[in-house]
C-alpha positions, 0 to 999 in steps of 0.5 A: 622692338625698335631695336631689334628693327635696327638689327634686322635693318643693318643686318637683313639689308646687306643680306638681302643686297648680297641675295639680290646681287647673286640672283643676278650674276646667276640670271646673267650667267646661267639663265639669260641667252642669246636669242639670235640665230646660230651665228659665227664668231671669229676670233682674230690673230693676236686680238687681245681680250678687251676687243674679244670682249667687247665685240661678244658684247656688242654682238649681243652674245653675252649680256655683261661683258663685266661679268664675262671679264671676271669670270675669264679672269676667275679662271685664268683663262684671259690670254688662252682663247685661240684664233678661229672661227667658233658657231654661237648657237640660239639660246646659249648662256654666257657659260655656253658661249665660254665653253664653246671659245675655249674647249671647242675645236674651232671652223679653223682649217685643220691642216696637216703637213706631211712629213716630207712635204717642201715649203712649196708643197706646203705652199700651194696646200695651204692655199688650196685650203684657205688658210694663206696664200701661196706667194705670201707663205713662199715670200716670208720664208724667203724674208731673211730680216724675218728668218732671223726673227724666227732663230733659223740660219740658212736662205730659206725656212725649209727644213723647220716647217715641222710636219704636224696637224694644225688648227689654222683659221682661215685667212690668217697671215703666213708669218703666223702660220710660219711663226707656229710651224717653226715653234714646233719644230724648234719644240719638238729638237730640244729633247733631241741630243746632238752630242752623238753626231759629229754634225751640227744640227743644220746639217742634221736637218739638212740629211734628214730631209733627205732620208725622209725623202729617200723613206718607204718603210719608216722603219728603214730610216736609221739604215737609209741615214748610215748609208749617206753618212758611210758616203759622207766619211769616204767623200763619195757624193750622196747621189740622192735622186730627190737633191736633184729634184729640189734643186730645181722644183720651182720649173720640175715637170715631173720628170727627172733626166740625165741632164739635170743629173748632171746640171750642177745647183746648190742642191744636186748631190750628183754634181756636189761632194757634200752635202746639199746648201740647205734641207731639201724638205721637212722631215719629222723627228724620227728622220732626225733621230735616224740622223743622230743614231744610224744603224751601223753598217758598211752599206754604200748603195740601195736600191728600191724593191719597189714597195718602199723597202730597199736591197742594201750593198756594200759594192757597186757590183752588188748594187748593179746587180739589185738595179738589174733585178728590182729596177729593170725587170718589168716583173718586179716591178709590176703591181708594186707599191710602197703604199701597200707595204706595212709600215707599223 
């Protein structure tokens, strides 16, 4: 008998311990939660999981931030929780508080940039939204010491602002919101092959900032981008409209005249024979495509049918007589939009 004891000691012990521990790690993980009211956890740009942890901890989220970290590390996820601000509700357990860090969409600002949206415009539409102020977002894309942290050549960071949605928190520093905006345009070219164009990729940025400026119907982006590259092989000036205007957007008041037509800048394609000093927007991928693969043609001009398709020429005469059809009748131009034209 008093063997058996010593059997069922040695044996039952270590068991009943190995019971104990469990039931805790479930109490702790499964059972126990936050009795606070539903409160706001923000999670900060570049903090690390130890102050993550610690604050969960602190702010009585969780009840063991021993646990929490071995489960973190349990399912690799300890370099993966995102910035943002995230709701922690009454009553939710350790394992309700993982989830809502990691596979909720945070109070972040989603925030979309269009494509064909300059640095300004991105600029002022942050602000408006909270994520990062306008002077701060315009002074570091004009940071050369931090450009060339960034991989871009040029003055400024326009041009590889990638329009795309983001999930910004509010009040972050627009290094980072630069930083993000870059990654994904540099993520987005590298499937892109340049070996089909005689230009270097800054100056198929630079075009295609201009064709996505010059874009209506989406569609027409490669026949739009073999005009200006037709242009480019007979050193006839590009003429674009939109190079004037961003050459002096910082005091453009909406209203585009035969001065500053005829104002040389580092912009104007009016005045310049080449093309422009730097992308005059920031155009997305498939302008940079059009860039890479123009539809073949001889078409030097075009004009606007007003509904964000255009007449192509290959003369001036022809292109005279289009202005005079599509721009200077009243007719046609009255009760037209791009915006209602079918871009699928």
């Amino acid at each position: 008998m008093k063997k058996n004891h010593l059997l069922i000691l040695f044996v039952g012990a270590p068991l009943f311990a190995i019971l104990l521990l469990a039931v805790q790690i479930y109490y702790t993980v499964m059972v126990w939660s936050y009795q606070g009211p539903d409160a706001e956890f923000q999670i900060k740009p570049n903090e690390n999981f130890s102050s993550i942890n610690g604050r969960l901890k602190n702010e009585h989220f969780i009840k063991s931030s021993r646990l929490f970290h071995r489960y973190c590390q349990y399912k690799n996820v300890m370099t993966k929780f995102k910035t943002g601000r995230f709701t922690i509700k009454h009553n939710s357990t350790m394992l309700d508080v993982f989830n809502i860090l990691m596979n909720e969409r945070s109070q972040a600002s989603f925030f979309t940039v269009p494509e064909g949206k300059n640095m300004y415009e991105i600029g002022k539409m942050l602000e408006a939204g909270g994520i990062t102020k306008y002077e701060d977002f315009i002074t570091e894309t004009k940071d050369q010491s931090f450009l060339k942290e960034l991989g871009i050549e040029g003055e400024t960071a326009e041009g590889y602002l990638y329009p795309n949605s983001y999930d910004f928190a509010a009040n972050e520093p627009a290094k980072l919101v630069i930083k993000q905006m870059v990654k994904e345009y540099f993520k987005k070219i590298s499937e892109v092959d340049y070996s089909k164009t005689n230009l270097s990729p800054r100056q198929v940025l630079i075009l295609a900032s201009i064709v996505e400026k010059e874009t209506g119907d989406k569609s027409e982006r490669p026949m739009i981008a073999g005009v200006f590259l037709n242009r480019l092989k007979i050193k006839m000036r590009l003429q674009s409209d939109p190079t004037t205007v961003y050459g002096i957007f910082e005091h453009y008041n909406g209203n585009i005249t035969k001065k500053d037509l005829l104002t040389p800048t580092d912009y104007n394609t009016y005045t310049r024979s080449a093309l422009p000093i730097g992308p005059i927007s920031n155009p997305g991928i498939e302008s940079i495509k059009a860039v890479i693969n123009p539809t073949d043609h001889k078409y030097l001009y075009f004009v606007s049918q007003n509904d964000g398709t255009h007449i192509f020429s290959e003369s001036y005469k022809q292109h005279l007589e289009a202005v005079n059809k599509w721009q200077k009748n009243p007719k046609n131009r009255e009760g037209r939009s791009w915006r209602d034209h079918d871009q699928n």
